[in-house]
C-alpha positions in Angstrom: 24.6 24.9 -32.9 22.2 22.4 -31.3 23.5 20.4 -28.7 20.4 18.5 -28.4 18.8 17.5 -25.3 20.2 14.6 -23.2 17.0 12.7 -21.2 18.6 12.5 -17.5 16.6 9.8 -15.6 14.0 11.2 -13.2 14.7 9.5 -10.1 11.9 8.7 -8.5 11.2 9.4 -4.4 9.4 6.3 -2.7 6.6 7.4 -1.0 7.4 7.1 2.8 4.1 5.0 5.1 3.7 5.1 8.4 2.7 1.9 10.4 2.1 0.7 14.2 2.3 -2.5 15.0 0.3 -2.7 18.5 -0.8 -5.7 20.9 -0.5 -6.6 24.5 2.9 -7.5 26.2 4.8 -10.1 25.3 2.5 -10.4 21.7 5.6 -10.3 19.6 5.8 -6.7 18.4 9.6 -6.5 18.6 9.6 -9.7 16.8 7.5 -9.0 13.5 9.6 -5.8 13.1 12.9 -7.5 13.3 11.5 -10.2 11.1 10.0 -8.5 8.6 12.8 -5.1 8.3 15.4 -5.3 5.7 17.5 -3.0 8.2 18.7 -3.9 11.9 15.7 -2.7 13.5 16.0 0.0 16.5 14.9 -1.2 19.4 14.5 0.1 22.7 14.2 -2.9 25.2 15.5 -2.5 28.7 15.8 -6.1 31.4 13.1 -6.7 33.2 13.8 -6.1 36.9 12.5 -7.0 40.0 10.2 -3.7 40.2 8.5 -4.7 37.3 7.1 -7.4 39.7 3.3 -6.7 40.5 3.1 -4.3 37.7 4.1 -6.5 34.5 1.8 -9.7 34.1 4.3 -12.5 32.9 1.0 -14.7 32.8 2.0 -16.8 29.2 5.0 -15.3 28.5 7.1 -16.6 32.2 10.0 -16.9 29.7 9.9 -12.7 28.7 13.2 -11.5 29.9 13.0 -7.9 28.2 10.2 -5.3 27.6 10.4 -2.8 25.0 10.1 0.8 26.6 9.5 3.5 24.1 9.6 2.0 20.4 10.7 -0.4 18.2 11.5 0.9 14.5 12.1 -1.1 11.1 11.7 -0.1 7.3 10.5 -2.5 4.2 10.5 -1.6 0.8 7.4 -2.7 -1.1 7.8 -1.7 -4.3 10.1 1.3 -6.4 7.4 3.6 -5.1 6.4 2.3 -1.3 8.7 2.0 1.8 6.9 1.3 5.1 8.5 2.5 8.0 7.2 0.5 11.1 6.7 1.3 14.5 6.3 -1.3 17.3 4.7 0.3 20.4 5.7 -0.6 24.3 2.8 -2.9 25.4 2.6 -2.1 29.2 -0.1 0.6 30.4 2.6 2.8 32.0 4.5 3.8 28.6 1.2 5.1 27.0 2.3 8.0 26.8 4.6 8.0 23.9 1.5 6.7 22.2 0.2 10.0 20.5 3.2 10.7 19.5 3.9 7.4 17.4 0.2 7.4 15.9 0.7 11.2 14.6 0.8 10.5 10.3 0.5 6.9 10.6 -1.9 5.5 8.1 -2.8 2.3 10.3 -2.0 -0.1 12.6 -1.8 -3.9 13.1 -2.9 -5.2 16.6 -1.5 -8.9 17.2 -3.8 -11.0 19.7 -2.6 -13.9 21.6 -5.7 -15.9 22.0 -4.0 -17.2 25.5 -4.6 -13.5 26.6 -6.9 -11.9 24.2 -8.0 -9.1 26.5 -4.8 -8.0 26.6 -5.6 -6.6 22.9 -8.8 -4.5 24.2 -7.0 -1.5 25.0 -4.9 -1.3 21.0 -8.3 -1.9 19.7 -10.1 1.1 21.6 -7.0 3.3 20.9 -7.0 2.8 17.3 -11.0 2.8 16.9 -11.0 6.3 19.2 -8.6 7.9 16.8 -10.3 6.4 13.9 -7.5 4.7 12.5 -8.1 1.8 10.0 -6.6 -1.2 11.6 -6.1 -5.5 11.5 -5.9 -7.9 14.0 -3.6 -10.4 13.5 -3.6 -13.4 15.7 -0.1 -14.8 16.2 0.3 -18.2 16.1 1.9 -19.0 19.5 2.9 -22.9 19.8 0.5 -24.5 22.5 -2.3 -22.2 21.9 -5.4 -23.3 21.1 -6.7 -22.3 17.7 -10.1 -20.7 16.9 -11.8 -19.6 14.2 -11.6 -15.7 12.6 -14.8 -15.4 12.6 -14.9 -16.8 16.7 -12.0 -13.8 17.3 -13.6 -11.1 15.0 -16.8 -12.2 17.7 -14.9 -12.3 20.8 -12.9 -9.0 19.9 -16.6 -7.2 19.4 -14.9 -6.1 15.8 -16.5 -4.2 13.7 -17.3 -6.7 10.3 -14.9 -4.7 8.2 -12.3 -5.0 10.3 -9.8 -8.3 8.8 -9.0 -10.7 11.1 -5.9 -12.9 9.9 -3.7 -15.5 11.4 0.2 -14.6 11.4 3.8 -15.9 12.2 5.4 -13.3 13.7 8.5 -14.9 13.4 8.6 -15.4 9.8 9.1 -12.3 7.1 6.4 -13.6 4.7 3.4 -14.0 7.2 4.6 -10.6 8.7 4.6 -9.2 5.1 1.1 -10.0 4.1 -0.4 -8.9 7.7 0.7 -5.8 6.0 -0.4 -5.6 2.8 -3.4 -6.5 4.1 -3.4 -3.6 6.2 -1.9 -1.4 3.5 -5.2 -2.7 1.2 -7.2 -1.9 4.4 -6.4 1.7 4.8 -7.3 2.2 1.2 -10.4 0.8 1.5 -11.1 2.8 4.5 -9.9 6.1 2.7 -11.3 5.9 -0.6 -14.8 4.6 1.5 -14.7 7.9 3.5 -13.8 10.2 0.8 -16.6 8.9 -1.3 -19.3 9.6 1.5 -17.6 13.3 2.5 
């Protein structure tokens, strides 16, 4: 007797995609992941006290009342097949440590520039080119900042040419979403470019 051979759907398993989202203090890391995740993002933001004082530079961000002090975390779904799962790293010098640990598996980063304080950026950008990790700067559009050109960042930044320079609303899902697609088409890039030569 043939009981035939019902076709049970094969569920499929979205691939999982690691992301940091780097920058100087006060850049608005906490804010594209809580913009751009379709859960309540985890955060880990503590007050910022009066010891902070002589350590933290406030300098264009006098109105920063909290500092994040190990991670931020959020997930987006792309598509049936891609979740990323983002990871907003503290800002200040003294939490680098947790640093290696967030970068191990991730496929890339995005470092946000302020142009008020685009030094602050440097030390993402030396991270992320050390480790080799493929990574875009995205300038966040702060209001009252003066605006210059990509090209005028990519320059000041010393970027590599490859390396995409976009402008961004942190604050808004949609900008945040294509800073990283572009990234994610970045990464690819990268990949396929260093397969192909080894």
């Amino acid at each position: 007797m043939d009981y035939g051979h019902s076709e049970q759907p094969t569920e499929t398993v979205p691939t999982a995609i690691k992301i940091l989202i780097a920058g100087g203090f006060g850049v608005g890391k906490t804010t594209m992941v809580g913009a751009v995740s379709e859960t309540r993002p985890l955060r880990t933001e503590e007050v910022l006290t009066e010891s902070g004082v002589g350590i933290d530079d406030l300098s264009g961000v006098e109105e920063k009342s909290t500092t994040t002090v190990a991670m931020d975390f959020g997930r987006i779904t792309i598509s049936d097949d891609l979740v990323l799962y983002l990871f907003g790293t503290p800002g200040q010098d003294r939490f680098w440590f947790v640093w290696d640990e967030l970068a191990l598996g991730a496929i890339g980063a995005v470092v946000l520039a302020d142009t008020r304080r685009l030094a602050d950026c440097f030390p993402s950008i030396d991270y992320f080119e050390g480790r080799g990790t493929p990574f875009v700067v995205a300038v966040n559009c702060f209001e009252g900042a003066r605006r210059y050109r990509l090209d005028e960042v990519q320059a000041a930044l010393n970027l590599d040419p490859d390396v995409p320079v976009l402008l961004c609303d942190a604050r808004q899902r949609q900008s945040s979403k294509e800073v990283l697609i572009t990234l994610l088409e970045h990464a690819m890039k990268t990949r396929a470019a260093r397969n192909a030569a080894g």
